[in-house]
Residue, then its C-alpha position, 0 to 999 in steps of 0.5 A: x513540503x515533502x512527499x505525502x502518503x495514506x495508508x488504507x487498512x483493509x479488514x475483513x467484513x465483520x471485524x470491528x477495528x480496535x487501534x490499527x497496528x499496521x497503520x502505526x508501524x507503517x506511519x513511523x517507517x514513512x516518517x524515518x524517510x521522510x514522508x508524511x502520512x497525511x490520511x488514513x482509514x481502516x475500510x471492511x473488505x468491500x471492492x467498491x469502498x477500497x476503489x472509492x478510497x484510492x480514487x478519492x485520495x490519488x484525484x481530489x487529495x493528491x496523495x503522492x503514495x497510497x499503501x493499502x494494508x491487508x486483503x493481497x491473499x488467497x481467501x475469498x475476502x482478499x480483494x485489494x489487489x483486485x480493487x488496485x487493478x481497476x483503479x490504476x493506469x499503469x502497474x509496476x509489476x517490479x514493485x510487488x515483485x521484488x518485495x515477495x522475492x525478498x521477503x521469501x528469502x529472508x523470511x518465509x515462504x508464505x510470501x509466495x501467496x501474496x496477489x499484492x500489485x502496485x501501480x500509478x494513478x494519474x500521479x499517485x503510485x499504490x502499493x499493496x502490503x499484508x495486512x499485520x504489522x510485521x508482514x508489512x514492514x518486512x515488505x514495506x523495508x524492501x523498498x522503503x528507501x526507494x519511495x522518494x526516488x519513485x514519487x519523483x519519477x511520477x511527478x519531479x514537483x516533489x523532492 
C-alpha cells in the first residue's frame, strides 16, 4: 500500500457544509502522485475539534499525511494553524514557507496573509492549506511531488 492521506475541511462556525469542493480538488491532486485520501471531514472552526481530528487521525489512523483546508487567515475564526501547533512535536517551518513564497510570486500577493504551518506528529506530517479550491491547489502544486519524499523521510516503511 502506498502513502495515505486525510483532508480536514475547516469551516467557519455557522456555515453549513454543501459538497466540499476543496476536499475533492485535493483527492485528485494526491491521487496523480500516488496517495490515497483514506478519511475526510469538514469540522466548524473550533480549536478543540480540529486538535481531536489531527490527534485522532496521526495516533489511532496512522495517517501518513494530514492536509487541513481553511481557517490559516487573519480573521478572528482562523484558528487551524493554532490548533496545528499544539498538536505537533516538530514544525517544518520550510514547508509553509516556500508555498506562500511561491504562490506570492506566481499568483498574488494575499498569500503573505497566510498563518499556515506544517509539522510531525509522531509519523503524520500536517500540512495547512487555504481553504477554496484554487488557493489550495496552488499551495498544494508547490510541493505536490515532494510529499512521497517526505513521508518517507518521517517513516521509510512507506514507498
Amino acid at each position: 500500500m502506498g502513502w495515505t492521506v486525510g483532508i480536514l475541511s475547516v469551516k467557519e462556525k455557522g456555515i453549513i457544509p454543501g459538497e466540499d469542493r476543496v476536499t475533492s480538488e485535493l483527492t485528485k491532486m494526491i491521487a496523480s502522485v500516488g496517495g490515497m485520501v483514506t478519511v475526510s471531514e469538514v469540522v466548524e472552526s473550533d480549536q478543540a475539534k480540529i486538535e481531536k481530528r489531527l490527534i485522532s487521525w496521526s495516533d489511532r489512523l496512522k495517517t501518513d499525511v494530514i492536509l487541513t483546508a481553511g481557517g490559516s487567515g487573519l480573521g478572528k475564526s482562523d484558528i487551524t494553524p493554532d490548533a496545528t501547533q499544539a498538536v505537533i512535536d516538530r514544525e517544518v517551518p520550510a514547508i509553509s514557507d516556500v508555498m506562500r513564497l511561491e504562490v506570492f510570486r506566481k499568483s498574488t500577493k494575499k498569500a503573505v496573509i497566510s498563518r499556515a504551518i506544517a509539522g510531525i506528529r509522531g509519523d503524520t506530517l500536517i500540512i495547512n492549506l487555504p481553504g477554496s479550491p484554487a488557493p489550495a491547489r496552488e499551495n498544494l502544486e508547490v510541493i505536490l511531488d515532494t510529499l512521497s519524499h517526505f513521508v518517507a523521510m518521517i517513516h521509510p516503511r512507506v514507498t
